[in-house]
C-alpha positions as CSV (number, residue, x, y, z in Angstrom):
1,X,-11.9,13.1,-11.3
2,X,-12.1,16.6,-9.4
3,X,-14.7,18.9,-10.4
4,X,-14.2,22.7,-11.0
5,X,-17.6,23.9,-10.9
6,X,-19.6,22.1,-13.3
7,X,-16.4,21.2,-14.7
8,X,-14.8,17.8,-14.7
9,X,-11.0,17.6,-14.2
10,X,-9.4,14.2,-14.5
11,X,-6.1,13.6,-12.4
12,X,-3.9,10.7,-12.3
13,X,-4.2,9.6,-8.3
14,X,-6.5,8.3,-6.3
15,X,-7.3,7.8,-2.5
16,X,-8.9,10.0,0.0
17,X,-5.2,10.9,1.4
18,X,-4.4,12.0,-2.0
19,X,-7.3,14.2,-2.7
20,X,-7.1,15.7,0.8
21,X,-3.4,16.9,0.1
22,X,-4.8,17.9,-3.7
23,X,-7.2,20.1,-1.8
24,X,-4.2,21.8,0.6
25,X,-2.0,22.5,-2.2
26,X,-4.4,23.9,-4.1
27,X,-5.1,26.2,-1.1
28,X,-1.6,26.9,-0.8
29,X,-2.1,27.9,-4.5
30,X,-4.3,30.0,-4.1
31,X,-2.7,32.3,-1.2
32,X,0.7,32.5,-3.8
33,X,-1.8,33.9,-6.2
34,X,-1.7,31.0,-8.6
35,X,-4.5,31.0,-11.0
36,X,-7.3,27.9,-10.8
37,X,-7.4,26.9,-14.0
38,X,-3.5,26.7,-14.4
39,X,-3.6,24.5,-10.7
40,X,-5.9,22.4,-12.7
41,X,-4.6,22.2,-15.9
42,X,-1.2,20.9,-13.7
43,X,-2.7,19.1,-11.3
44,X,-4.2,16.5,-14.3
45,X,-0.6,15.8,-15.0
46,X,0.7,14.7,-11.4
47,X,1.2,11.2,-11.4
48,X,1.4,11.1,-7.3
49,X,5.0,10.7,-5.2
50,X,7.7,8.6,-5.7
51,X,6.9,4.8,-4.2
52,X,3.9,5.8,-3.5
53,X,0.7,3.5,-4.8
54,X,3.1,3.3,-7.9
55,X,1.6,1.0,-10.7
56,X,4.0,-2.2,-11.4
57,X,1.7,-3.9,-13.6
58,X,-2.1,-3.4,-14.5
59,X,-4.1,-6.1,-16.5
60,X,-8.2,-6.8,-17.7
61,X,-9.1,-7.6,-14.3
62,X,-6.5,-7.5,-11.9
63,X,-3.8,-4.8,-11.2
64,X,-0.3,-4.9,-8.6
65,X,1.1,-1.7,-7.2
66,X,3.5,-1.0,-5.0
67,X,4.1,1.0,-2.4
68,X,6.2,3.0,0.3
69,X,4.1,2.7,3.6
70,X,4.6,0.7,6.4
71,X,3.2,3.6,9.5
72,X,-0.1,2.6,10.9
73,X,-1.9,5.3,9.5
74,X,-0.2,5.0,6.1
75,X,-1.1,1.1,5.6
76,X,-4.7,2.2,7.0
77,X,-5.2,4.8,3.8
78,X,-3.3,2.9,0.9
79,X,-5.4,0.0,1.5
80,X,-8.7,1.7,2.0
81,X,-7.9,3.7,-1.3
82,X,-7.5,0.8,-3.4
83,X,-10.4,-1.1,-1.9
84,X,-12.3,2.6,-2.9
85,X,-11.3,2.5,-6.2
86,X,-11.5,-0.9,-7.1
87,X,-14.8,-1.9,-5.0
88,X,-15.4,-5.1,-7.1
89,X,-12.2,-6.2,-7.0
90,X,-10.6,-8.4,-4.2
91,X,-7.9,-7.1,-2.5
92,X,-4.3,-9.0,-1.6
93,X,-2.3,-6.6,0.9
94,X,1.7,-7.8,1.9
95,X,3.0,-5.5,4.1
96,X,6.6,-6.1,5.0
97,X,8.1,-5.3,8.2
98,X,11.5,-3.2,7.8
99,X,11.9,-0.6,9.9
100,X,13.0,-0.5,13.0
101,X,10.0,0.9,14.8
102,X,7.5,-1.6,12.9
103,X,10.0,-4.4,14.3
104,X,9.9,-3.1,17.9
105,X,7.4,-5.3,19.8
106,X,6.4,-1.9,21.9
107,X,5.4,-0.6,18.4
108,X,3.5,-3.3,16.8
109,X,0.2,-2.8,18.8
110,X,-0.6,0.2,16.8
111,X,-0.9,-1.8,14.1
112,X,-4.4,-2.7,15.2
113,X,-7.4,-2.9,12.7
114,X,-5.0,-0.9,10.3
115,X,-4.9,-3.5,7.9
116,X,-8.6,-4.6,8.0
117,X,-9.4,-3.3,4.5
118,X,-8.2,-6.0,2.6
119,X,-9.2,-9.3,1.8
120,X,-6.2,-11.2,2.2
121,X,-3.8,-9.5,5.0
122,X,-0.3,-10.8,4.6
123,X,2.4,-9.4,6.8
124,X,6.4,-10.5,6.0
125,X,9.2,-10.2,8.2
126,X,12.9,-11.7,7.8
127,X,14.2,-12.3,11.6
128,X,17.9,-11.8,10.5
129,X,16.9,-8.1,10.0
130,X,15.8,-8.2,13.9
131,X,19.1,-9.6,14.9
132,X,21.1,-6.8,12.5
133,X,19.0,-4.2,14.2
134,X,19.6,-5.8,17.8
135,X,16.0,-6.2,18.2
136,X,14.5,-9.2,20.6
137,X,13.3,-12.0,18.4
138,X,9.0,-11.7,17.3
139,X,6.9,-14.7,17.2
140,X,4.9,-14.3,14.3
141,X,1.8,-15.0,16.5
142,X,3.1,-11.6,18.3
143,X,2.5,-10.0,15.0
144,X,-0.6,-11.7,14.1
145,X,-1.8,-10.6,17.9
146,X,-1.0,-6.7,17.1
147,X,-3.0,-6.7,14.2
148,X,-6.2,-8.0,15.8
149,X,-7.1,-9.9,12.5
150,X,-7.3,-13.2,13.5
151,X,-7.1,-14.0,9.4
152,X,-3.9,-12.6,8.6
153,X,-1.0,-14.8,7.1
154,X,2.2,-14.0,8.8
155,X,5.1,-15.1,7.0
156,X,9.4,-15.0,7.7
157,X,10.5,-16.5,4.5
158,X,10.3,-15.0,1.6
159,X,10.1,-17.8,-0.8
160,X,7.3,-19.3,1.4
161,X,5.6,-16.3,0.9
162,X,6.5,-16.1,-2.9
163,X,4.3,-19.4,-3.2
164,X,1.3,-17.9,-1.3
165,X,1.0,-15.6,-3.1
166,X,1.7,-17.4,-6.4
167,X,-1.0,-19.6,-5.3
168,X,-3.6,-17.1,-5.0
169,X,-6.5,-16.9,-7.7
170,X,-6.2,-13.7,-9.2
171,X,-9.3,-12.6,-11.3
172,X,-10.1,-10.0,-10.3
173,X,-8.5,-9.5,-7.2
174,X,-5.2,-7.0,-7.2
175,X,-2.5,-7.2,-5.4
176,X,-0.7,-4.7,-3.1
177,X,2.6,-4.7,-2.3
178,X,3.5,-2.3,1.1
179,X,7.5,-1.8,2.2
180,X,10.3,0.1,2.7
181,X,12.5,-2.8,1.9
182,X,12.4,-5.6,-1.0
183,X,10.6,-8.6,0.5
184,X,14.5,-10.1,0.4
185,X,14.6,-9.7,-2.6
186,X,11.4,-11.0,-4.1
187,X,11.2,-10.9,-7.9
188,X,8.1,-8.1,-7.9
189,X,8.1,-7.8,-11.7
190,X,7.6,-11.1,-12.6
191,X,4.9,-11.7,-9.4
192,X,3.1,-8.7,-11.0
193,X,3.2,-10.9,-14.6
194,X,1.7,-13.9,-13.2
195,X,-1.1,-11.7,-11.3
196,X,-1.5,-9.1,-13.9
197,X,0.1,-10.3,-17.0
C-alpha cells in the first residue's frame, strides 16, 4: 500500500527497491506535469518488470517466484523484500550462477553476506557453462567461501538439486528462484506445484 495523504493506495509490488523507484517515477511525474491522482490511479495497476519477483505459483501458506537477479546488490534486495513481506514465512533462496561475471572467481567475493536474508541459501552452477565460457574451473567450496555463509548448499547438478529442494518441508516457507538462465532446464512449474500447489 502507498498512502496519498490520508489516502490508501494499493499497488501490485513490493520490496523496498520497488517503492524507491515508485517514489522516482512519480517525481519524474510530477516535473512532466502529470497529475497525482492519475500517477496513482496507474501506478495500482503496475504489476512490476518483466522477470522480476514474478509470481509462478502462490498457495495457503507457501508461495514460489521467480526472478531475474543474479548482481550482488540485486540478490541482496529481492531476498530482503520477500523476507519483508512474508516475515512469518521461511524463506528458500536458489540463486543460479550464469553469467559470466558471477562465474569469474575475481567476481565472486562480492557476493559476500548478499544472500544472508534467507533461510536456506542455495547457490547452482553447471561447470560445462564455465568451460563454454573459457572460464578456469570453481570449486564449489570457492563459492561457498565468497558468500561468507558458512550454511549455504552449493550445488552443480541440477537434478541433485531438484531433490533438495523437493525434499524441503514447505509450510510455510516460499521459495525463491534467482537466474538469468533455467537451472538446466529444471521443471520450475511443476517444483512450484509441489511447494505451492
Amino acid at each position: 500500500m502507498l498512502t496519498k495523504k490520508d489516502e490508501e493506495v494499493p499497488i501490485q509490488v513490493f520490496g523496498e527497491h520497488n517503492l524507491r523507484n515508485i517514489s522516482a517515477a512519480k517525481e519524474v511525474c510530477k516535473q512532466l506535469g502529470i497529475k497525482g491522482k492519475d500517477f496513482y490511479k496507474a501506478v495500482a495497476t503496475f504489476r512490476g518488470a518483466a522477470r522480476r519477483l514474478e509470481l509462478v505459483q502462490a498457495g495457503a501458506t507457501s508461495v514460489v517466484y521467480k526472478d531475474f537477479a543474479h548482481a550482488p546488490s540485486k540478490l541482496r534486495a529481492t531476498a530482503a523484500a520477500l523476507k519483508q513481506q512474508f516475515p512469518q514465512r521461511r524463506l528458500v533462496a536458489c540463486l543460479e550462477l550464469h553469467t559470466f561475471s558471477s562465474l569469474n572467481p575475481a567476481f565472486l567475493p562480492q557476493y559476500a553476506h548478499c544472500f544472508d536474508a534467507p533461510d536456506v541459501a542455495v547457490v547452482y552452477f553447471n561447470p560445462h557453462v564455465l568451460e563454454h565460457k573459457r572460464l578456469p574451473p570453481l570449486p564449489p567450496e570457492a563459492v561457498a567461501a565468497a558468500f561468507a555463509r558458512p550454511d549455504l548448499r552449493v550445488f552443480t547438478n541440477s537434478v541433485e538439486l531438484a531433490a533438495f529442494l523437493q525434499a524441503q518441508t514447505w509450510a510455510d516457507t516460499n521459495l525463491l528462484l534467482m537466474t538469468s538462465g533455467t537451472f538446466d532446464g529444471l521443471d520450475i512449474a511443476a517444483l512450484a506445484a509441489e511447494v505451492a500447489g
